[in-house]
Short mmCIF file of the C-alpha atoms (twelve columns), coordinates in Angstrom:
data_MODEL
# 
_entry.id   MODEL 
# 
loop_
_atom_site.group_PDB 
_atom_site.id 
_atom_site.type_symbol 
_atom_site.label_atom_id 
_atom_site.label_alt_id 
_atom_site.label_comp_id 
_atom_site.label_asym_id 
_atom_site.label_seq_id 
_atom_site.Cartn_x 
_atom_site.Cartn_y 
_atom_site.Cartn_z 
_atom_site.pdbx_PDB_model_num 
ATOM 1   C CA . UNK A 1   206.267 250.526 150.919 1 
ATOM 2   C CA . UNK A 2   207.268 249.566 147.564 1 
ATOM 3   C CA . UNK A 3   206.817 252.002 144.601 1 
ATOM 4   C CA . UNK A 4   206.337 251.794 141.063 1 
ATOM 5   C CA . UNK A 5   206.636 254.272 138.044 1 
ATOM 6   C CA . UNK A 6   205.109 252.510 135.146 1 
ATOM 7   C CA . UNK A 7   205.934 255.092 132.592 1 
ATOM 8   C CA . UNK A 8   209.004 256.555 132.144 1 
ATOM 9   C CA . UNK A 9   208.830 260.245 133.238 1 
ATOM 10  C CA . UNK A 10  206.424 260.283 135.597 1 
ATOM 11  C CA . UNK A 11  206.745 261.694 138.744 1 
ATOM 12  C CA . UNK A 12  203.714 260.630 140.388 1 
ATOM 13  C CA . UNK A 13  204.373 257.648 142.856 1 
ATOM 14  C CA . UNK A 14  201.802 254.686 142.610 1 
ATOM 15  C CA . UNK A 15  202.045 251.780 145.758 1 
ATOM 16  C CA . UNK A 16  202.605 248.533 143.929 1 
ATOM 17  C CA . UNK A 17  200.249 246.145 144.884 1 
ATOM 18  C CA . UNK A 18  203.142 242.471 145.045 1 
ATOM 19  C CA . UNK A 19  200.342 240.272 146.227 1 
ATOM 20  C CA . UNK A 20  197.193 241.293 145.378 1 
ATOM 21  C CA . UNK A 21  195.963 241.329 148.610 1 
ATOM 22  C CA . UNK A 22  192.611 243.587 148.044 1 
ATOM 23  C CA . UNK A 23  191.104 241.159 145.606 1 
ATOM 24  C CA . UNK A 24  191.947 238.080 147.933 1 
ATOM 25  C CA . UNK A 25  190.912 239.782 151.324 1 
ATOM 26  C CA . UNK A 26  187.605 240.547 149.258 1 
ATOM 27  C CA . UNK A 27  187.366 236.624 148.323 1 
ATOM 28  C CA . UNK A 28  188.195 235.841 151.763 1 
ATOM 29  C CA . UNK A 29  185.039 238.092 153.489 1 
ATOM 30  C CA . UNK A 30  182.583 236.867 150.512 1 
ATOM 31  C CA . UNK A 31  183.500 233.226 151.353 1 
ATOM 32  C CA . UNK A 32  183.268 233.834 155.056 1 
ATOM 33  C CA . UNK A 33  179.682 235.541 155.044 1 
ATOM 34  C CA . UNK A 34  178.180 232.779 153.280 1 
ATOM 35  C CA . UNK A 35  178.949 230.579 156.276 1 
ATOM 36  C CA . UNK A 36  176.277 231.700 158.579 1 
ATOM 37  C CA . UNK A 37  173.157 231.439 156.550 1 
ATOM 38  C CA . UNK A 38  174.238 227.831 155.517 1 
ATOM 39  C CA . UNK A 39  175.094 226.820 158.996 1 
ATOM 40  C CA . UNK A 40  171.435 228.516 160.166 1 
ATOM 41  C CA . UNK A 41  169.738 226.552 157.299 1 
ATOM 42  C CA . UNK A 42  170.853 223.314 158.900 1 
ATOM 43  C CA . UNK A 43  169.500 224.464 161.979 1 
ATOM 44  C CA . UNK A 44  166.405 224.884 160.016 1 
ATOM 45  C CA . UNK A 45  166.569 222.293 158.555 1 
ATOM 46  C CA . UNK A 46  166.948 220.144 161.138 1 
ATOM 47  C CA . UNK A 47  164.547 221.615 163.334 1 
ATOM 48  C CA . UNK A 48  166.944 223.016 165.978 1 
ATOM 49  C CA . UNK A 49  166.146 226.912 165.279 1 
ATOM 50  C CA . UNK A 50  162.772 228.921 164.013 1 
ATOM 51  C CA . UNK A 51  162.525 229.853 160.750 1 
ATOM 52  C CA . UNK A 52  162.805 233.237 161.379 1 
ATOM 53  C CA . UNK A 53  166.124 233.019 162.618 1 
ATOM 54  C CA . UNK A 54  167.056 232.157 158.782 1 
ATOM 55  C CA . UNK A 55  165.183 235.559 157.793 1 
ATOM 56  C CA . UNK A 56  167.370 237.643 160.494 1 
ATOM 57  C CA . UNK A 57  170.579 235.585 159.714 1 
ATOM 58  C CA . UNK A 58  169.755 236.564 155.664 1 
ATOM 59  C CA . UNK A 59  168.860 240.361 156.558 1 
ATOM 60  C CA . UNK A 60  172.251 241.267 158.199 1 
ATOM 61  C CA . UNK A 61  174.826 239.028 156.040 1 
ATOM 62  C CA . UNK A 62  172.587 240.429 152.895 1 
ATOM 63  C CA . UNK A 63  173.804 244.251 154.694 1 
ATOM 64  C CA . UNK A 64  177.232 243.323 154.863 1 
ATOM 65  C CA . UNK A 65  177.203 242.025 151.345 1 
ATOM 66  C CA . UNK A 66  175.808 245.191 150.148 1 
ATOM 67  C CA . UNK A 67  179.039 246.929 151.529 1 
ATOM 68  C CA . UNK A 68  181.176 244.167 150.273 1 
ATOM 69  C CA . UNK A 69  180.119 244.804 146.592 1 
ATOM 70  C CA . UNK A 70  180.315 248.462 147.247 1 
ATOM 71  C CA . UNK A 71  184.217 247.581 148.437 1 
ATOM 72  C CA . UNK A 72  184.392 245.687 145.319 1 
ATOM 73  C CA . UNK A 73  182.927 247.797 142.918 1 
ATOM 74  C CA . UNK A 74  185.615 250.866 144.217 1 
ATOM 75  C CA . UNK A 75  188.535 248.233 144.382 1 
ATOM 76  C CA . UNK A 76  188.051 247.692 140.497 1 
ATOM 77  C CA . UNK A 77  187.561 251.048 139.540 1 
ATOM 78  C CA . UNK A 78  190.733 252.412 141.542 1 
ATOM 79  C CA . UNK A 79  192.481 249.342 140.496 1 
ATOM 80  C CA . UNK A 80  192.858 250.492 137.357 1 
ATOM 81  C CA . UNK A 81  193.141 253.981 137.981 1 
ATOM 82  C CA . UNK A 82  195.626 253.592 140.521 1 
ATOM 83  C CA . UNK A 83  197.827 250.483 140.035 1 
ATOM 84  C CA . UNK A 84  197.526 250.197 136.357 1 
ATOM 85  C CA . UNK A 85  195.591 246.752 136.475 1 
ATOM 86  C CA . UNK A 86  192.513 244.938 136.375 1 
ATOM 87  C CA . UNK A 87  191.484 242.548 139.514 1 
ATOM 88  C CA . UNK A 88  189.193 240.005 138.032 1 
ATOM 89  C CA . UNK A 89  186.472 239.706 140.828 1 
ATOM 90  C CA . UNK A 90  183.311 239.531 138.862 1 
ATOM 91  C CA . UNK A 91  182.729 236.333 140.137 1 
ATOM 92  C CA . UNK A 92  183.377 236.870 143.770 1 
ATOM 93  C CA . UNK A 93  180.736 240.033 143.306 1 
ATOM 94  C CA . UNK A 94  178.324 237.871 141.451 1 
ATOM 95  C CA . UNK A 95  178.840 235.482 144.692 1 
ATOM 96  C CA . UNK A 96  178.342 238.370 146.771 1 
ATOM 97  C CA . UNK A 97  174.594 238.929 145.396 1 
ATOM 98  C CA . UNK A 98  173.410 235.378 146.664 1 
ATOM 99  C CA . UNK A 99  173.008 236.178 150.232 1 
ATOM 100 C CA . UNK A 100 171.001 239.432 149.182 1 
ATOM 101 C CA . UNK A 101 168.893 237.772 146.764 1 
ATOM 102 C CA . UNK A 102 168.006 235.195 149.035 1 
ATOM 103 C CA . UNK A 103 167.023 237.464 151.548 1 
ATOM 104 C CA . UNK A 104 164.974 239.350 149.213 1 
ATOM 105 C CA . UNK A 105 163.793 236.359 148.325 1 
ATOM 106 C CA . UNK A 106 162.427 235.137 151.782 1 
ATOM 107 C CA . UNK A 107 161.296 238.393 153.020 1 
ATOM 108 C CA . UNK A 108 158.734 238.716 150.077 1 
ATOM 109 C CA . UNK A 109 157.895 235.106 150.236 1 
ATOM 110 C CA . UNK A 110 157.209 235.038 153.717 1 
ATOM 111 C CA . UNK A 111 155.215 238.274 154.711 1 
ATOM 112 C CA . UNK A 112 152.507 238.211 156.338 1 
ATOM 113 C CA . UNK A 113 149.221 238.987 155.637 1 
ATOM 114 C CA . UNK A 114 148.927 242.265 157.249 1 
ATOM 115 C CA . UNK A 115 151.845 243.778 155.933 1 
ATOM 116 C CA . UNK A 116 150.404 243.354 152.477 1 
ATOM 117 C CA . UNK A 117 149.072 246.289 150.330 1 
ATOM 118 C CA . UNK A 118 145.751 245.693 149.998 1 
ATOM 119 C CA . UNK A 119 143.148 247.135 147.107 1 
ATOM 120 C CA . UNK A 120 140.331 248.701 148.669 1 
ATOM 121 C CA . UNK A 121 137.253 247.201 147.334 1 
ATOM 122 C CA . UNK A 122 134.511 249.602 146.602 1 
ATOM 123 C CA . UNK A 123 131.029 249.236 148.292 1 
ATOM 124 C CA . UNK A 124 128.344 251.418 147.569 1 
ATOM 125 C CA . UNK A 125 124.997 251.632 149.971 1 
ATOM 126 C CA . UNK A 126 121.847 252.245 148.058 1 
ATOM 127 C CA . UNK A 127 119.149 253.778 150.286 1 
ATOM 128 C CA . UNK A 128 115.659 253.965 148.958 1 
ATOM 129 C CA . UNK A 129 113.136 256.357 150.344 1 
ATOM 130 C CA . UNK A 130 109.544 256.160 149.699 1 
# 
């Protein structure tokens, strides 16, 4: 594995990072988890598959996108602490956040009745005796 020492002096070893492969393997899984729900909205859409398949499809790619920006979020910070650089991948977090918004989204939309919080209503019983 290549090295680098970018300061003269320094005796610590840092990997050198020649292709920027974290930042493009990140891009690669965001891209590739936005696949399913799109193909199950078609579905949907076209009335091949239940709507609820959407909400299950949405709950687990919304999990692995939470552990995607979690990736990302320690791939930026080490980035710079490690390799002396800063990987631009704001926008493939932002990206990231659709498929967990949108099953936030559809989850709240969609719950039933029962599952609601409801406020209990007061009654009161007024017994006269004579």
């Amino acid at each position: 594995m290549l090295c680098s020492k970018p300061f003269p002096g320094q005796t610590d070893q840092i990997f050198k990072d020649k292709f920027c492969k974290w930042p493009k393997l990140l891009r690669v899984f965001v891209i590739l988890s936005l696949l399913p729900p799109a193909f199950v909205f078609i579905l949907v859409q076209q009335q091949l598959a239940p709507s609820l398949a959407l909400n299950d499809v949405l709950l687990m790619v919304g999990g692995f996108n939470v552990v995607l920006i979690l990736w990302g979020v320690l791939l930026k910070i080490r980035s710079r602490k490690y390799w002396y650089r800063n990987y631009h991948i704001g926008k493939t977090l932002m990206l990231a956040l659709i498929p967990i918004l949108a099953s936030c989204y559809v989850s709240f939309s969609e719950m039933p009745e029962s599952q609601v919080v409801k406020q209990e209503q007061v009654r009161s019983v007024e017994i006269a005796i004579n």
